[in-house]
VOGU-3710 file (C-alpha; in Angstrom, 3 decimals, decimal comma):
1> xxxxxxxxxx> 0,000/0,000/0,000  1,263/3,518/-0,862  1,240/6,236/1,080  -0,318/9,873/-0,336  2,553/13,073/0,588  0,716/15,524/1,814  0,904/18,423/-0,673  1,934/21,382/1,799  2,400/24,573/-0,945  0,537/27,410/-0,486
11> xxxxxxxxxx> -2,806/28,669/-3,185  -1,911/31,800/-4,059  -3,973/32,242/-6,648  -7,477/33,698/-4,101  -4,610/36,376/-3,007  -3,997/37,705/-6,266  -7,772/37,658/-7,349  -8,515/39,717/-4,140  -5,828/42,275/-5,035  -6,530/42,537/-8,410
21> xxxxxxxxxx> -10,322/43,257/-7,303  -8,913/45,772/-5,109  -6,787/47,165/-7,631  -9,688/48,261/-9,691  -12,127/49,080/-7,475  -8,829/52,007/-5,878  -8,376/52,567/-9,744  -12,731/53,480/-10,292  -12,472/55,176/-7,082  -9,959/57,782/-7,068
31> xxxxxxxxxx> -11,214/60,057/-9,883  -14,321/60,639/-7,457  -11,881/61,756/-5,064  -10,580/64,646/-6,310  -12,126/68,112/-6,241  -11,712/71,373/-7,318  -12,575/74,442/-9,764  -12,426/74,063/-13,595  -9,522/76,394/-14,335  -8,430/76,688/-17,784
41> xxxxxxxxxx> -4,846/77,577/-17,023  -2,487/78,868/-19,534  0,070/76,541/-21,140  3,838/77,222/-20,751  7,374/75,457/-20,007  8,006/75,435/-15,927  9,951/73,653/-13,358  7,877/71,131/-10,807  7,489/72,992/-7,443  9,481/71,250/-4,324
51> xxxxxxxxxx> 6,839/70,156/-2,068  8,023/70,204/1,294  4,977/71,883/2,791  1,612/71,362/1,190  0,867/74,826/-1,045  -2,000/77,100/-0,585  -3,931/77,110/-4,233  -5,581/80,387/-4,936  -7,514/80,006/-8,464  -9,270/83,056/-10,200
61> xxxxxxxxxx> -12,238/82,092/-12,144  -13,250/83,594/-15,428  -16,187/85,507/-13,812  -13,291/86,672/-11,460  -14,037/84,713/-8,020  -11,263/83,409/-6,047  -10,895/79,941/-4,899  -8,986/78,602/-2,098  -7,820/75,425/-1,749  -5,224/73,767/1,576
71> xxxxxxxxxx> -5,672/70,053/1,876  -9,062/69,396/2,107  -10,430/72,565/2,644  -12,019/75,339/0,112  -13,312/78,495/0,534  -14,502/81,248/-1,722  -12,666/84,336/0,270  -13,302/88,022/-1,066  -10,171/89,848/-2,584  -10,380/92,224/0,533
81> xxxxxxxxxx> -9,965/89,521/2,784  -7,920/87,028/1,377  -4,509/88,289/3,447  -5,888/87,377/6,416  -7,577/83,764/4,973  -3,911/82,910/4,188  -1,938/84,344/7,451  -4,991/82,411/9,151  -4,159/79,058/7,353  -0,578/79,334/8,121
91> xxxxxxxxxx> -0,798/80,150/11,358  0,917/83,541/10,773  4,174/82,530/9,699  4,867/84,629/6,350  8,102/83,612/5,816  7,497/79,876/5,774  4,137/79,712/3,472  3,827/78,475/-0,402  1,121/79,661/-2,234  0,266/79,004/-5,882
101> xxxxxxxxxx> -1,767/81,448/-7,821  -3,731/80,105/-10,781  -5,765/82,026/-13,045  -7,550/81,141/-16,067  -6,603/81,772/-19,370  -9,980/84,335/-19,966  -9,494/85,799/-16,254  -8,714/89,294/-16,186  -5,149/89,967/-16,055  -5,534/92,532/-13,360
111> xxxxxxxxxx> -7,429/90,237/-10,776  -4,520/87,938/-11,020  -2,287/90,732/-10,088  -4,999/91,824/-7,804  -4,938/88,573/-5,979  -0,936/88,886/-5,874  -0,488/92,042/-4,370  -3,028/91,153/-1,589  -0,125/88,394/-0,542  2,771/90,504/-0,865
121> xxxxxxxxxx> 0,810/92,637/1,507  0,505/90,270/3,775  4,261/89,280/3,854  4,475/86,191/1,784  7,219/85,881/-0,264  6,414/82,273/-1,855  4,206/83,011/-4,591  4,258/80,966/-7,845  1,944/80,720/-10,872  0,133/77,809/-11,590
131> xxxxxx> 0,264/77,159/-15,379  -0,093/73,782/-17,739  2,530/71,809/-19,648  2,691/72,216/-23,147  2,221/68,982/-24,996  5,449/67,924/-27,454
//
């Protein structure tokens, strides 16, 4: 009489089903995620921004209203109080804050610069403009 060996590998095969499963349902998921305002920026060559702190995204509409955007928060500040939105969201330290203007590409020119001179009133010093890659 023969004796059966006892087959002792491991099925792997209900692992990768489950994290291919998983895989899409992340994949459908994360587009509902994200949020924002429809900004039609302009297009031009840049450098990536360093992210050591997360920035503060300030976007101008068309019709001209502002949008602010710092992790998961948004708000819809007026121009007249937007310095003090900002020094409120980081904590009052000037010196250390990134902010990221974006305006789109129909936005009047002089609400963008509007929106900028309200932060170099209020002592920031990190300002950059948002724009979008060109395609090759």
């Amino acid at each position: 009489m023969k004796r059966r060996r006892l087959l002792a590998e491991m099925n792997v095969v209900p692992y990768i089903d489950v994290s291919l499963v998983l895989l899409v349902i992340f994949m459908l998921s994360a587009p509902l995620l994200t949020q924002g305002v429809n900004v039609n920026l302009p297009k031009g060559v840049t450098k990536p921004v360093p992210d050591k702190t997360p920035p503060i995204v300030i976007s101008v509409a068309k019709n001209g209203q502002l949008d602010l955007q710092y992790k998961d928060e948004h708000l819809q500040p007026q121009l007249a109080d937007l310095a003090a939105t900002v020094t409120k969201i980081g904590h009052g330290d000037a010196a250390q804050m990134q902010v990221l203007v974006g305006g789109d590409a129909q936005a009047d020119y002089g609400k963008v610069m509007a929106v900028m001179a309200a932060l170099q009133q209020a002592g920031i010093s990190h300002v950059g403009l948002l724009t979008r890659p060109e395609r090759h």
